[in-house]
mmCIF entry with sequence, helices, sheets and N, C-alpha, C, O atoms, coordinates in Angstrom:
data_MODEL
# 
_entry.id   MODEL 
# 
_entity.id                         1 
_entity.type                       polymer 
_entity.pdbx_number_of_molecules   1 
# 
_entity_poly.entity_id                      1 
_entity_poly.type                           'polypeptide(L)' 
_entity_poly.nstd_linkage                   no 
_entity_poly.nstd_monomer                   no 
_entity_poly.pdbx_seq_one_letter_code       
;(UNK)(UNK)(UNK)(UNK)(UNK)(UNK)(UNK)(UNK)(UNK)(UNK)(UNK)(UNK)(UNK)(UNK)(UNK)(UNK)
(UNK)(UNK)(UNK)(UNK)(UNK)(UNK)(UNK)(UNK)(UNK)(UNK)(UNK)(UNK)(UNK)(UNK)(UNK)(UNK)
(UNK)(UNK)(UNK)(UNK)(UNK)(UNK)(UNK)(UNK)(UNK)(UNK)(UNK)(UNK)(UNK)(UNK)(UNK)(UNK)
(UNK)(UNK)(UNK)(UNK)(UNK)(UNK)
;
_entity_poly.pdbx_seq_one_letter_code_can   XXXXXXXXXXXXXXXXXXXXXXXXXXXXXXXXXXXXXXXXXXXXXXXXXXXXXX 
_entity_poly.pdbx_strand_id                 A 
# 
loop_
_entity_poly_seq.entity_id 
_entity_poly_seq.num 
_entity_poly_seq.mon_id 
_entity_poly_seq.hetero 
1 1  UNK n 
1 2  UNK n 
1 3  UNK n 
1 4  UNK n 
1 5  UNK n 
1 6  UNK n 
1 7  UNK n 
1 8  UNK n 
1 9  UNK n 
1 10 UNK n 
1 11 UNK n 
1 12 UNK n 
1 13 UNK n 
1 14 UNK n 
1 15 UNK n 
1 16 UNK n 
1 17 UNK n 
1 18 UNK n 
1 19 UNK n 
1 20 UNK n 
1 21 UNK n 
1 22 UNK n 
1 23 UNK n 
1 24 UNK n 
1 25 UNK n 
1 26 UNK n 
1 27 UNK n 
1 28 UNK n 
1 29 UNK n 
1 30 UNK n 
1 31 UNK n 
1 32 UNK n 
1 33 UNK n 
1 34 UNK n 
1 35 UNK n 
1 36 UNK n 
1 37 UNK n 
1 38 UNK n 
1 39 UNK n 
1 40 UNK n 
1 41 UNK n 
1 42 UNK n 
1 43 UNK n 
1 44 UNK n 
1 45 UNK n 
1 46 UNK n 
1 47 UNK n 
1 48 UNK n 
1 49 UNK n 
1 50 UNK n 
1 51 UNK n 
1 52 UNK n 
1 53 UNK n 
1 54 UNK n 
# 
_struct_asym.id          A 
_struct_asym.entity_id   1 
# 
loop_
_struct_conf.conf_type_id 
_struct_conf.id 
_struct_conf.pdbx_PDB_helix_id 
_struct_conf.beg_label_comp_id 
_struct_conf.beg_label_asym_id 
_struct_conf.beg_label_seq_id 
_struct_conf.pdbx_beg_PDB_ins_code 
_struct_conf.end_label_comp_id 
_struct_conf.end_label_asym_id 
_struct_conf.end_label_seq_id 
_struct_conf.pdbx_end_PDB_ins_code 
_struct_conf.beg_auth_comp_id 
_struct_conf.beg_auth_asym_id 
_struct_conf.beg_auth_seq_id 
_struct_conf.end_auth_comp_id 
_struct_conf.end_auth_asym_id 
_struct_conf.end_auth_seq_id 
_struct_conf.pdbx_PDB_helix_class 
_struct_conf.details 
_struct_conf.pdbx_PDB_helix_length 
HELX_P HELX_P1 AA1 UNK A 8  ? UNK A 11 ? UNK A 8  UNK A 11 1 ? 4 
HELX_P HELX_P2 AA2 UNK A 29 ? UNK A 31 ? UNK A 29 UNK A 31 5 ? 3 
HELX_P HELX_P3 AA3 UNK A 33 ? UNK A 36 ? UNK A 33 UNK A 36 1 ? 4 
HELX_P HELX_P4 AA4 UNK A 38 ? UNK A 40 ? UNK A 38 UNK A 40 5 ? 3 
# 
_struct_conf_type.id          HELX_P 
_struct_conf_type.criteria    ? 
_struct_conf_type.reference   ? 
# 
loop_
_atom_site.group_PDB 
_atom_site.id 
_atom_site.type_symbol 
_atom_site.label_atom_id 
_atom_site.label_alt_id 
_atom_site.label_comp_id 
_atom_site.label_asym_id 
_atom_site.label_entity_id 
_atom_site.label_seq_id 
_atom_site.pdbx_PDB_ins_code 
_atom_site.Cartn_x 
_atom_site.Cartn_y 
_atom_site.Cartn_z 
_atom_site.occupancy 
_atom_site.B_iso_or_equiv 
_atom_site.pdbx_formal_charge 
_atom_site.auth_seq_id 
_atom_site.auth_comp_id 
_atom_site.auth_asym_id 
_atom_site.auth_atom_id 
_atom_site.pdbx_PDB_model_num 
ATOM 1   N N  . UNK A 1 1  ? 0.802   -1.197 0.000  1.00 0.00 ? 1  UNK A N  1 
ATOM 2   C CA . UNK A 1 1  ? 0.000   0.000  0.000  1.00 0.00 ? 1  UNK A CA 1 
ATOM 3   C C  . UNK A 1 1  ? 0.848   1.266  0.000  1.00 0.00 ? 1  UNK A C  1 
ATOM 4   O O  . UNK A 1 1  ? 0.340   2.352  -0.279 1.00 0.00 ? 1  UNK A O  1 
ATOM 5   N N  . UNK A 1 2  ? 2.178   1.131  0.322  1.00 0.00 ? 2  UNK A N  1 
ATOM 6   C CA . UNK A 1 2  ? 3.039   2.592  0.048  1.00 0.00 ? 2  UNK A CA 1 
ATOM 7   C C  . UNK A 1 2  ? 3.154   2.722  1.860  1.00 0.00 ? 2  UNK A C  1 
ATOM 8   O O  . UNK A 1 2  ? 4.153   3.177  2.415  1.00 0.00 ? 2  UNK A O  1 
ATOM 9   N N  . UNK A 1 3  ? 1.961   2.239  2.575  1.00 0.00 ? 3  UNK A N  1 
ATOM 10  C CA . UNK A 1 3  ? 2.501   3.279  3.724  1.00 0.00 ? 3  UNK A CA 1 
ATOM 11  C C  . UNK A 1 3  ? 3.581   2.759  4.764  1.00 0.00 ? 3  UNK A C  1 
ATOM 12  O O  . UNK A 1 3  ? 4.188   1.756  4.391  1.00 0.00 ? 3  UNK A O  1 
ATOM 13  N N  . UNK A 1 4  ? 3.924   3.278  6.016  1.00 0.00 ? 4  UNK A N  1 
ATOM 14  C CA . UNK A 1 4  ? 4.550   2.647  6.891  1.00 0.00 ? 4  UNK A CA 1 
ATOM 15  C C  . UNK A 1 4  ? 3.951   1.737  8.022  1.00 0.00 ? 4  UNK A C  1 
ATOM 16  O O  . UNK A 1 4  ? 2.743   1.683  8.253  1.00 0.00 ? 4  UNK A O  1 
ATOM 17  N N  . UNK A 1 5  ? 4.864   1.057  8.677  1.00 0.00 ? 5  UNK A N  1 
ATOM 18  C CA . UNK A 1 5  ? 4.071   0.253  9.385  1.00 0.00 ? 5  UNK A CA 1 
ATOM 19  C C  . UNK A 1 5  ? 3.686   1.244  10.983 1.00 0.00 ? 5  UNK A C  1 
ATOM 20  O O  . UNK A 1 5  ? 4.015   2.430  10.951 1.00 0.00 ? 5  UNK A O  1 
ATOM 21  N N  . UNK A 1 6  ? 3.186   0.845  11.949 1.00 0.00 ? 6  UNK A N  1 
ATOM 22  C CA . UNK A 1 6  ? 3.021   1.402  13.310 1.00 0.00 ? 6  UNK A CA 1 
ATOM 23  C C  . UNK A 1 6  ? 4.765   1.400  13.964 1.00 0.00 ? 6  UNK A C  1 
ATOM 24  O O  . UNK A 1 6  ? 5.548   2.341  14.094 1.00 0.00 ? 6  UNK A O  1 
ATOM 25  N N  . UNK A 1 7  ? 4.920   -0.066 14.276 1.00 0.00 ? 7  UNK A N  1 
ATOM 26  C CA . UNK A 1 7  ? 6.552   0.299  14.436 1.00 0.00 ? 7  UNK A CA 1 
ATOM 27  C C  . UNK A 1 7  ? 7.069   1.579  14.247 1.00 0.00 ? 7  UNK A C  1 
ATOM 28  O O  . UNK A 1 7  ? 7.385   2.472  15.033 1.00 0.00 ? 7  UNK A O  1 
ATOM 29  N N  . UNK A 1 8  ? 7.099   1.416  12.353 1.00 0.00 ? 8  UNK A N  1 
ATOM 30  C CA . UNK A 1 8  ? 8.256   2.402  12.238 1.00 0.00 ? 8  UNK A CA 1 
ATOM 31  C C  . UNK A 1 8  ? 7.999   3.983  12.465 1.00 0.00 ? 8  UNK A C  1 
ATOM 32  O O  . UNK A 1 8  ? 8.946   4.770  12.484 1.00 0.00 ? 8  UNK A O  1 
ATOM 33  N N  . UNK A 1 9  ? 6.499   4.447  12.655 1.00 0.00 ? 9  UNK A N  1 
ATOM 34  C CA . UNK A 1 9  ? 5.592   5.421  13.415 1.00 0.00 ? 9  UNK A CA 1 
ATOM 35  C C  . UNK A 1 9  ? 6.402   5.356  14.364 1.00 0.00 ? 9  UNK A C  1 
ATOM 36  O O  . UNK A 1 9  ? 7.453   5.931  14.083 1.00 0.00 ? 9  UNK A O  1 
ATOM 37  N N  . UNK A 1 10 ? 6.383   4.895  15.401 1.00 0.00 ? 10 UNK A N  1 
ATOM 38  C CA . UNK A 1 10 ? 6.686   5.246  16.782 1.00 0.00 ? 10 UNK A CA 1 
ATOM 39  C C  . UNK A 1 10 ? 7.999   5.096  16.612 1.00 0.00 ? 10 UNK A C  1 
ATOM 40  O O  . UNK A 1 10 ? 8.385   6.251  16.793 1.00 0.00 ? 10 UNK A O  1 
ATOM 41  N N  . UNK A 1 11 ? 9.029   4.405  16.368 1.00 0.00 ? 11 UNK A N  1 
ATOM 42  C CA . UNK A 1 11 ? 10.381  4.180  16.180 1.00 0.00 ? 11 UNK A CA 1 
ATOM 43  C C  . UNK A 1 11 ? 10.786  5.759  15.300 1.00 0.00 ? 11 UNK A C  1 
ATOM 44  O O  . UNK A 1 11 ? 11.862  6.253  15.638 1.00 0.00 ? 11 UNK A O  1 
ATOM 45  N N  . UNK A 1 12 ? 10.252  6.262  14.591 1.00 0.00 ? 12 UNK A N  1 
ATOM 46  C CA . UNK A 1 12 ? 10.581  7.681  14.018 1.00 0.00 ? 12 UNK A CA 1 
ATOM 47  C C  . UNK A 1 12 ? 10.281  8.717  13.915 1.00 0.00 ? 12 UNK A C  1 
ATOM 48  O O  . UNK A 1 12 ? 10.884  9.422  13.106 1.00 0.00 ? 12 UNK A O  1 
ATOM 49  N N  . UNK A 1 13 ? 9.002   9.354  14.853 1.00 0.00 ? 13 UNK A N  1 
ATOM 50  C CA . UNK A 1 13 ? 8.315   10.376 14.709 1.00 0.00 ? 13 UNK A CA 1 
ATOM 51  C C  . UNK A 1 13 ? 8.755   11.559 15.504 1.00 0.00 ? 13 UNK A C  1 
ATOM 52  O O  . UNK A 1 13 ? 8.192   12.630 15.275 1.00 0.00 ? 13 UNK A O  1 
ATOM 53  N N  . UNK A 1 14 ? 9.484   11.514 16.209 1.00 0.00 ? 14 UNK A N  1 
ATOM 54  C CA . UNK A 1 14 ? 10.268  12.317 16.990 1.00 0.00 ? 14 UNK A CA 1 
ATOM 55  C C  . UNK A 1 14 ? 11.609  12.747 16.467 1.00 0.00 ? 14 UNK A C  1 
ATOM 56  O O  . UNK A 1 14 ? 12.103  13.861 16.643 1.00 0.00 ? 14 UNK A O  1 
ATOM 57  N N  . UNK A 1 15 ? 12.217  11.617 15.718 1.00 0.00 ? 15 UNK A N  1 
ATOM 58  C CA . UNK A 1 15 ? 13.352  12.240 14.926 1.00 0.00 ? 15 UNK A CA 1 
ATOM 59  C C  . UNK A 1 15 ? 13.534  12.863 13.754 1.00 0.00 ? 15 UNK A C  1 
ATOM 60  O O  . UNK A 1 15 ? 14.377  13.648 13.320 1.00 0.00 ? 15 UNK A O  1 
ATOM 61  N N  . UNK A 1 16 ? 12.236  12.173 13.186 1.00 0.00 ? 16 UNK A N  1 
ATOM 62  C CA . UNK A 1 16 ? 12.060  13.515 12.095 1.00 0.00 ? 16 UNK A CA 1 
ATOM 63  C C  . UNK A 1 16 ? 10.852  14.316 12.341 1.00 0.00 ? 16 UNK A C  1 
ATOM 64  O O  . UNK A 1 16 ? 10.134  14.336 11.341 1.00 0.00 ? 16 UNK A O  1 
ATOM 65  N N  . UNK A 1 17 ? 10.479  14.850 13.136 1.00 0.00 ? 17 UNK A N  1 
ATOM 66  C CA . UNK A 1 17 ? 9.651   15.949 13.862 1.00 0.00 ? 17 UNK A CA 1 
ATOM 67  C C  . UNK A 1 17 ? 11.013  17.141 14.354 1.00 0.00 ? 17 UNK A C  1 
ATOM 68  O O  . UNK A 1 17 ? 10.944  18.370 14.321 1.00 0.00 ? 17 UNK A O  1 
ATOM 69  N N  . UNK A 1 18 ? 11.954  16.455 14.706 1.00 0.00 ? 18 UNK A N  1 
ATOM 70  C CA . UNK A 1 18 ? 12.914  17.863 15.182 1.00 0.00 ? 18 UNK A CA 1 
ATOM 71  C C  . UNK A 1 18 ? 14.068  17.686 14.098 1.00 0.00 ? 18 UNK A C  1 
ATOM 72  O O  . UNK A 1 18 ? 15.045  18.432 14.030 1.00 0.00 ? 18 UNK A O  1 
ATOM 73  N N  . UNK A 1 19 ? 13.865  16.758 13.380 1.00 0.00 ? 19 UNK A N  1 
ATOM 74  C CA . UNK A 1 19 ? 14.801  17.043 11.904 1.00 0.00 ? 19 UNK A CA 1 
ATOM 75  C C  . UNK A 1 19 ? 14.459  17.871 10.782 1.00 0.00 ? 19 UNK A C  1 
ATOM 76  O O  . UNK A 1 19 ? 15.168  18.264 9.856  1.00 0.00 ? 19 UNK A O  1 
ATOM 77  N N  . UNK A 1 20 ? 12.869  18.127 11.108 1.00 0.00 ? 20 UNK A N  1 
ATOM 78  C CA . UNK A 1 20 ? 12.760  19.207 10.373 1.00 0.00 ? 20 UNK A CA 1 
ATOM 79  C C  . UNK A 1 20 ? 12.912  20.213 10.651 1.00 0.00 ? 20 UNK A C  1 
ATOM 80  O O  . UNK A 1 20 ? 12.837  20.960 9.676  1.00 0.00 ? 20 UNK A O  1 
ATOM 81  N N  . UNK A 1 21 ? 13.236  21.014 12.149 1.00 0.00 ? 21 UNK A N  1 
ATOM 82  C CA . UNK A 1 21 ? 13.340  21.733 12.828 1.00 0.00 ? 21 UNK A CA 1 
ATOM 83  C C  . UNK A 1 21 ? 15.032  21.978 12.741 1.00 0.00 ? 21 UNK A C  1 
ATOM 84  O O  . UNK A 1 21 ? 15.536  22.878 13.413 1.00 0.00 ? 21 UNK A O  1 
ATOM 85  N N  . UNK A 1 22 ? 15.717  21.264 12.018 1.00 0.00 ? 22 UNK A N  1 
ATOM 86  C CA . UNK A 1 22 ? 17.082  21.082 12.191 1.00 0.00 ? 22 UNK A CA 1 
ATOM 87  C C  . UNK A 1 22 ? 17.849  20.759 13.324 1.00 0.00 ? 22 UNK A C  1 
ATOM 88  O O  . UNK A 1 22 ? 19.075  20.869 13.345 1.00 0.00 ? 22 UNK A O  1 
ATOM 89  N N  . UNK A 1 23 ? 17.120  20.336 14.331 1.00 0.00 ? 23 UNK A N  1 
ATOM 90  C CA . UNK A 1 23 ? 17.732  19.510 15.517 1.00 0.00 ? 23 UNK A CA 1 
ATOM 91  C C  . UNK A 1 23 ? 17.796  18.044 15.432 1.00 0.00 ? 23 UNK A C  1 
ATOM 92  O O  . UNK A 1 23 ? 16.811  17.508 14.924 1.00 0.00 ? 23 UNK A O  1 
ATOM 93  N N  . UNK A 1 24 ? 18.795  17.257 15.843 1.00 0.00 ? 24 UNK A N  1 
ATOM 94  C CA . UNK A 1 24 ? 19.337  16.064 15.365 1.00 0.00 ? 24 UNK A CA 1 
ATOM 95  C C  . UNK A 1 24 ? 18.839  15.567 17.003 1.00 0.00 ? 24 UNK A C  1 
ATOM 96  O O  . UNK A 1 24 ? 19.567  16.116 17.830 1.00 0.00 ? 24 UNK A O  1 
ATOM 97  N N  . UNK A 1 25 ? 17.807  14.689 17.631 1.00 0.00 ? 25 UNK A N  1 
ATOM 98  C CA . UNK A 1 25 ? 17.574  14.331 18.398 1.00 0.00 ? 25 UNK A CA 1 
ATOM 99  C C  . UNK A 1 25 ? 17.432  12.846 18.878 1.00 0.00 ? 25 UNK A C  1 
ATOM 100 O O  . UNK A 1 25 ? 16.568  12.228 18.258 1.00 0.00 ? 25 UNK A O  1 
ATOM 101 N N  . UNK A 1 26 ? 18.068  12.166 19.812 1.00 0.00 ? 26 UNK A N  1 
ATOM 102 C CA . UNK A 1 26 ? 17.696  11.245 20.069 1.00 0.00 ? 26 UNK A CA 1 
ATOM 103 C C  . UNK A 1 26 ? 16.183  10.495 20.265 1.00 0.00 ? 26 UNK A C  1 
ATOM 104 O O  . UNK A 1 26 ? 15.600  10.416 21.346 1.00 0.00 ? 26 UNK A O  1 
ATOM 105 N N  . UNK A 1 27 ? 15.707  9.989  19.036 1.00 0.00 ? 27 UNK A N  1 
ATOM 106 C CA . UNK A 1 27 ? 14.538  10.181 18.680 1.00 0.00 ? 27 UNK A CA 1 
ATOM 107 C C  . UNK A 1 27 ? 14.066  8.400  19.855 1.00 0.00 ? 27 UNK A C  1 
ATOM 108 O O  . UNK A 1 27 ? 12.906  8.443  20.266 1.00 0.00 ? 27 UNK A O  1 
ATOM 109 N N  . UNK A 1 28 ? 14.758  7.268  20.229 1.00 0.00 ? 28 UNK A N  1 
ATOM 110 C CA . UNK A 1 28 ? 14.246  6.515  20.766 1.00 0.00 ? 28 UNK A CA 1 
ATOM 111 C C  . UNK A 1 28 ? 14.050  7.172  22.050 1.00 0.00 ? 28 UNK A C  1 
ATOM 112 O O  . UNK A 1 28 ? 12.898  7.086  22.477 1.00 0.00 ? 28 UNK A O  1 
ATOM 113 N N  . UNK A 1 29 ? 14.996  7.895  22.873 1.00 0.00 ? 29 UNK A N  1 
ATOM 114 C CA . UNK A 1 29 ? 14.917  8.441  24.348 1.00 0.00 ? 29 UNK A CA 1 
ATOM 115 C C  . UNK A 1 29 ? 13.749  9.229  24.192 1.00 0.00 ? 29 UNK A C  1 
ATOM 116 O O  . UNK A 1 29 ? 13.092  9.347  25.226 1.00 0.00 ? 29 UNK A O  1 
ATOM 117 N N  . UNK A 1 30 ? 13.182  9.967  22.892 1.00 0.00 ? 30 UNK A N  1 
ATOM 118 C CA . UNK A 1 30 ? 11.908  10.859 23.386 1.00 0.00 ? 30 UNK A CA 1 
ATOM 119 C C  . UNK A 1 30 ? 10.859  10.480 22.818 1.00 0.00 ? 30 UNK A C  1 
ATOM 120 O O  . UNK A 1 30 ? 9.936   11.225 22.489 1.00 0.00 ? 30 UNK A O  1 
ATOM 121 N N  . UNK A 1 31 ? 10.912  9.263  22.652 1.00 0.00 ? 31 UNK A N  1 
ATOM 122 C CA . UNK A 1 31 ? 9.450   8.383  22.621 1.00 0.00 ? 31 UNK A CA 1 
ATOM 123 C C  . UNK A 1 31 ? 9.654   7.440  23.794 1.00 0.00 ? 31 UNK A C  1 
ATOM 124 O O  . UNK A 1 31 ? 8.868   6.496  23.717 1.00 0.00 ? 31 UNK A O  1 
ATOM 125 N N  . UNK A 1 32 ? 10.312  7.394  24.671 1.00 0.00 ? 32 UNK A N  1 
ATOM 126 C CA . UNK A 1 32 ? 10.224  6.808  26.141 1.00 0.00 ? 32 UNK A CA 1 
ATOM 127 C C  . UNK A 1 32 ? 9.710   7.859  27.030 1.00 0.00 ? 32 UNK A C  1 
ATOM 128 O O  . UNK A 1 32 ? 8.773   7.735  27.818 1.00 0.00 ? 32 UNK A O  1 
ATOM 129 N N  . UNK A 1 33 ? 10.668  9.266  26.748 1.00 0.00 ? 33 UNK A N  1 
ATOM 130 C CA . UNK A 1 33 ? 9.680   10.035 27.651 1.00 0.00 ? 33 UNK A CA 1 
ATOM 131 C C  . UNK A 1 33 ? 8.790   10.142 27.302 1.00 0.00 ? 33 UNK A C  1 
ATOM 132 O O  . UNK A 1 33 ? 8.031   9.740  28.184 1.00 0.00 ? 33 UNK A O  1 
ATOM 133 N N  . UNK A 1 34 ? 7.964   10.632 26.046 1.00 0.00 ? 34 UNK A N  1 
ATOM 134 C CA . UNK A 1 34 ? 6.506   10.964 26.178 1.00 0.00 ? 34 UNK A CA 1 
ATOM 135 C C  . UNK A 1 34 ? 5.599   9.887  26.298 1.00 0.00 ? 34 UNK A C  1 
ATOM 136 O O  . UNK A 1 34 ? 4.402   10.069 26.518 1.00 0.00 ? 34 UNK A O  1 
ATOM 137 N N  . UNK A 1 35 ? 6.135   8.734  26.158 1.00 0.00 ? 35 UNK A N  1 
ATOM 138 C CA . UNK A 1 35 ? 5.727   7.140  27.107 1.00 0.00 ? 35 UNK A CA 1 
ATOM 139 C C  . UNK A 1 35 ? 5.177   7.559  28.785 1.00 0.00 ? 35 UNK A C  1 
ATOM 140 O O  . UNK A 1 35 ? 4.063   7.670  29.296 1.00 0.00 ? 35 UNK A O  1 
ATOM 141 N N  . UNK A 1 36 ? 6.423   7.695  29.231 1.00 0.00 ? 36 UNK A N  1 
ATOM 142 C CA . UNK A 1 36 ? 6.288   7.851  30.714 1.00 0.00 ? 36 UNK A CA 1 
ATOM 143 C C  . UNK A 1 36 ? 5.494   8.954  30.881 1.00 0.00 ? 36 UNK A C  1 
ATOM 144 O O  . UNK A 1 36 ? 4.657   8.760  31.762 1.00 0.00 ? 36 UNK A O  1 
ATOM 145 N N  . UNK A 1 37 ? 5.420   10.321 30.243 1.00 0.00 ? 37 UNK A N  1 
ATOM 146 C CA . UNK A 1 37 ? 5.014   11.441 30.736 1.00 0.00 ? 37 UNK A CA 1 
ATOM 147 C C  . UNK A 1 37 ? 2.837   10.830 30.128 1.00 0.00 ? 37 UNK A C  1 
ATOM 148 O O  . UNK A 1 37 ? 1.805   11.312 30.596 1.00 0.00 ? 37 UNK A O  1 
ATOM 149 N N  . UNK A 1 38 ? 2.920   10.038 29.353 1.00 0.00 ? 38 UNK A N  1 
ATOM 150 C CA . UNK A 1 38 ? 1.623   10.029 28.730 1.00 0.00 ? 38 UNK A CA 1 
ATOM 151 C C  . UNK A 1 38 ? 1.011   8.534  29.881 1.00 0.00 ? 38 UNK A C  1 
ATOM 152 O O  . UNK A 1 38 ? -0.208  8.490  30.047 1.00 0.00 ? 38 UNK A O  1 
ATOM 153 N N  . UNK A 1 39 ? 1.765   7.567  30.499 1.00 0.00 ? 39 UNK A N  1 
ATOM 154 C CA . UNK A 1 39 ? 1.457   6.895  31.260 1.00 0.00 ? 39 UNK A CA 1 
ATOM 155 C C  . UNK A 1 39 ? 1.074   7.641  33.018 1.00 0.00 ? 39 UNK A C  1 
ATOM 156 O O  . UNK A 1 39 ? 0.907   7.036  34.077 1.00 0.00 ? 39 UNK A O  1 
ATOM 157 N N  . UNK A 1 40 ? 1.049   8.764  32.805 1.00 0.00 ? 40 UNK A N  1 
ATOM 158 C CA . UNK A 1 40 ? 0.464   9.672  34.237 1.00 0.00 ? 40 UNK A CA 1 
ATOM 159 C C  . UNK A 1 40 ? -0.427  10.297 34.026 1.00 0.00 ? 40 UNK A C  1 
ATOM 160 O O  . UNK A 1 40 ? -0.756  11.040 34.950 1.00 0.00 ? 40 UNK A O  1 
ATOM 161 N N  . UNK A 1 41 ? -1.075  10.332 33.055 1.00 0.00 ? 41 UNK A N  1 
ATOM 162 C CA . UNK A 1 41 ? -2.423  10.904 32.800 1.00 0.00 ? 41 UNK A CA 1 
ATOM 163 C C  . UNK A 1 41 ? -2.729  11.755 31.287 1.00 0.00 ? 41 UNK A C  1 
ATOM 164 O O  . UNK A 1 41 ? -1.949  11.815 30.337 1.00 0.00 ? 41 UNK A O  1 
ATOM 165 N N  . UNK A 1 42 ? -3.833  12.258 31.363 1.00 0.00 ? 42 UNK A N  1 
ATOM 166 C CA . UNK A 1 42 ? -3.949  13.302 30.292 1.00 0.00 ? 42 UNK A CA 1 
ATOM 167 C C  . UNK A 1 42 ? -5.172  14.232 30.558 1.00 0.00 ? 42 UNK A C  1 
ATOM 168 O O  . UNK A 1 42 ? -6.316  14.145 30.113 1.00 0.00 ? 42 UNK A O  1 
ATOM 169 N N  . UNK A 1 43 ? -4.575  15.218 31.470 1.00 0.00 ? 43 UNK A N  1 
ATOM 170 C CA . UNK A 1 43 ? -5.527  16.303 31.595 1.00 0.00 ? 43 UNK A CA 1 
ATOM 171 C C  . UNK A 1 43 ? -5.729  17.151 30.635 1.00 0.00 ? 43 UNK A C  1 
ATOM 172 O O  . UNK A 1 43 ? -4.717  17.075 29.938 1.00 0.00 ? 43 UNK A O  1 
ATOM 173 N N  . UNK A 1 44 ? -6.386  17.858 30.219 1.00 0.00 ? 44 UNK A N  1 
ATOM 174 C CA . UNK A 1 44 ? -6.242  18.902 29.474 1.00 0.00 ? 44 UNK A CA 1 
ATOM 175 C C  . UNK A 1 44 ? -5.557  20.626 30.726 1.00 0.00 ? 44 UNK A C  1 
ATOM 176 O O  . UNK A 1 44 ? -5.921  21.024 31.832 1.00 0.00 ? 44 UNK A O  1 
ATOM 177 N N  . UNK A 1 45 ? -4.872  20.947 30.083 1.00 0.00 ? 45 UNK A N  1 
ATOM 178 C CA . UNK A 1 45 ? -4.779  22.401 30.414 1.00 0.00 ? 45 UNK A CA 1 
ATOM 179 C C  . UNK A 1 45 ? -5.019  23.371 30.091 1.00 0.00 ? 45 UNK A C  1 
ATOM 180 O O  . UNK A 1 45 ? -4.589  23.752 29.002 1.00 0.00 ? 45 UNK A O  1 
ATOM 181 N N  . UNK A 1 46 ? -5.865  24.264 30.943 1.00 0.00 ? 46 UNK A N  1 
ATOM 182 C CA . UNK A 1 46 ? -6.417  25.110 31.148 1.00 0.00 ? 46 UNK A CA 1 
ATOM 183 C C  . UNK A 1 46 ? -6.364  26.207 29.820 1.00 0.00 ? 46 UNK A C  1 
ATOM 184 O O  . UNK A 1 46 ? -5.278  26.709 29.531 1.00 0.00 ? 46 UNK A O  1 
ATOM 185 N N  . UNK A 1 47 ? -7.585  26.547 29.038 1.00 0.00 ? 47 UNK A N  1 
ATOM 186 C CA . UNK A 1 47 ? -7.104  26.896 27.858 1.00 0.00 ? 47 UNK A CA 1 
ATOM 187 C C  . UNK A 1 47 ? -6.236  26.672 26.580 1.00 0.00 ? 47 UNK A C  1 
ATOM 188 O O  . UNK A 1 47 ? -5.736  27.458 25.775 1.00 0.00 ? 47 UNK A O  1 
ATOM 189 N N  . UNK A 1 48 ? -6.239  25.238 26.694 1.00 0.00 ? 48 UNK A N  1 
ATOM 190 C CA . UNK A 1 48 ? -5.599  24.903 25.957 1.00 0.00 ? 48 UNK A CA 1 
ATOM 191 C C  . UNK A 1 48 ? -6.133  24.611 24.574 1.00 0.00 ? 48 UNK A C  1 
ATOM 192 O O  . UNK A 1 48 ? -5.454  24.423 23.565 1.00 0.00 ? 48 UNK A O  1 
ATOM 193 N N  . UNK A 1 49 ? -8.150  24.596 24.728 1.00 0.00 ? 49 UNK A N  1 
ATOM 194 C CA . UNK A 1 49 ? -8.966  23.817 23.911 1.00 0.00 ? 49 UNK A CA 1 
ATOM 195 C C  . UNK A 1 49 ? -9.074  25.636 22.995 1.00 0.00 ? 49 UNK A C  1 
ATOM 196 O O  . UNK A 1 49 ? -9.573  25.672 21.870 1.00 0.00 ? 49 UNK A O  1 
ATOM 197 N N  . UNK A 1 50 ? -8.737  26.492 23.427 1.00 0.00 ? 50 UNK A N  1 
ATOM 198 C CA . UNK A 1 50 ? -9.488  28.220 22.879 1.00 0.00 ? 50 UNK A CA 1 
ATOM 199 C C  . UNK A 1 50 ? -8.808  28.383 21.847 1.00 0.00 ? 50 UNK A C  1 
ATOM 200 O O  . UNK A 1 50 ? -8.952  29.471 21.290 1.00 0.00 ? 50 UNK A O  1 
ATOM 201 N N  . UNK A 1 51 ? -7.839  27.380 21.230 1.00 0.00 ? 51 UNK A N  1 
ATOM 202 C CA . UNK A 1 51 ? -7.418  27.874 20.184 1.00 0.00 ? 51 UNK A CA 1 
ATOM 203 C C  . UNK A 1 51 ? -8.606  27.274 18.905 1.00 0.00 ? 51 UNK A C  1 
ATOM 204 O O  . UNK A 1 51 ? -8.705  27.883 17.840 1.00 0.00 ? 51 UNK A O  1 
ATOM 205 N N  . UNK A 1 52 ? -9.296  26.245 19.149 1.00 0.00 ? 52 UNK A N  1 
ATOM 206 C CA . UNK A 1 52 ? -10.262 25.479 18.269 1.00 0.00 ? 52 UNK A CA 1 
ATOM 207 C C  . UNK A 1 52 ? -11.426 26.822 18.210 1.00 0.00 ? 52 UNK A C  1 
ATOM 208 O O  . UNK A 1 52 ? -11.954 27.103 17.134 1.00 0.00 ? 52 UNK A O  1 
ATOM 209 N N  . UNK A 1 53 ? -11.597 27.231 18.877 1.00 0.00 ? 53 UNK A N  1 
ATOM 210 C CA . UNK A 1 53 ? -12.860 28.926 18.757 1.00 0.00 ? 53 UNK A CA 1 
ATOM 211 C C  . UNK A 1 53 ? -12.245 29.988 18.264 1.00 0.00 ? 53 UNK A C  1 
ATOM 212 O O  . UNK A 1 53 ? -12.685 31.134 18.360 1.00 0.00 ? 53 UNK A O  1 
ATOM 213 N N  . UNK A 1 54 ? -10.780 29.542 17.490 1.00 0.00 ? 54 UNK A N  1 
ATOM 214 C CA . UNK A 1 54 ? -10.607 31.049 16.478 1.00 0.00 ? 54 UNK A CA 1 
ATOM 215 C C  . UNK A 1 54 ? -10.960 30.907 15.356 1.00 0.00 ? 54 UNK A C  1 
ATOM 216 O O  . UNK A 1 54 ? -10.895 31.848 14.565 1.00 0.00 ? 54 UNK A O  1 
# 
């Protein structure tokens, strides 16, 4: 079908998310943190939804 698998989603979305940004990032270490940081919850913050009412 052309696309990628889930794996390689999560195995690369962080490194080329700040490779386009031109930062060269350890892209496995920051899909562990936002692992850990997303395994403590998911509140929304406060105004965070007011950008969808512009």
């Amino acid at each position: 079908m052309g696309g990628i698998s889930r794996d390689e989603v999560i195995n690369t979305r962080f490194f080329t998310f700040f490779k386009e940004y031109g930062r060269v990032d350890d892209g496995f270490a920051l899909e562990k943190t936002y692992r850990s940081y997303l395994e403590q919850g998911h509140l929304a913050v406060n105004g965070a939804l007011d950008w969808w009412r512009i």
